[in-house]
C-alpha positions, 0 to 999 in steps of 0.5 A: 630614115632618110630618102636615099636609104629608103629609095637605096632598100625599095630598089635593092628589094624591087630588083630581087623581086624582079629576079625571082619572078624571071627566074620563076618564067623559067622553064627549068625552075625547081622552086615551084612544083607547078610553074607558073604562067610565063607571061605575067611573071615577065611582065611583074619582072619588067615592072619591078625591074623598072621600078628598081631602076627609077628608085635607084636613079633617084639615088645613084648616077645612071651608070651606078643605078644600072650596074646595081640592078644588073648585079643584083638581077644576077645574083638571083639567077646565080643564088637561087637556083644553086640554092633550090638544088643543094636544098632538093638534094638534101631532101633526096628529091629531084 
């Protein structure tokens, strides 16, 4: 594995990883039965975001390395919790 795909896979999945723990700050998340607290998940969310970038910046141009976190940090936040919804009315819960 070359160095450009193992930094193009740690900052594509640091980047999920930061959506997921932002999306889980959130007071409307559905994932988790009990949410936790906001403070370090925001804070695992800055880290990894900026792992993300750093990864990415190894890689990629800053404009491309940008735009990459970005649409992947939305593409949580649009998936998951259509996802987490479809999979709550399936199983008649709200």
């Amino acid at each position: 594995m070359t160095a450009s795909v193992f930094f193009l896979a740690v900052g594509s999945g640091a980047s999920v990883v930061g959506g997921m723990l932002s999306y889980l700050a959130s007071r409307h998340q559905r994932l988790l039965v009990a949410r936790p607290a906001a403070g370090p998940c925001l804070t695992g969310a800055a880290v990894a975001t900026c792992v993300a970038l750093g990864c990415l910046l190894q890689v990629r141009g800053p404009a491309t390395a940008v735009f990459m976190v970005v649409l992947l940090l939305m593409a949580v936040w649009s998936i998951v919790p259509a996802m987490v919804a479809f999979l709550m009315q399936r199983e008649g819960r709200r």
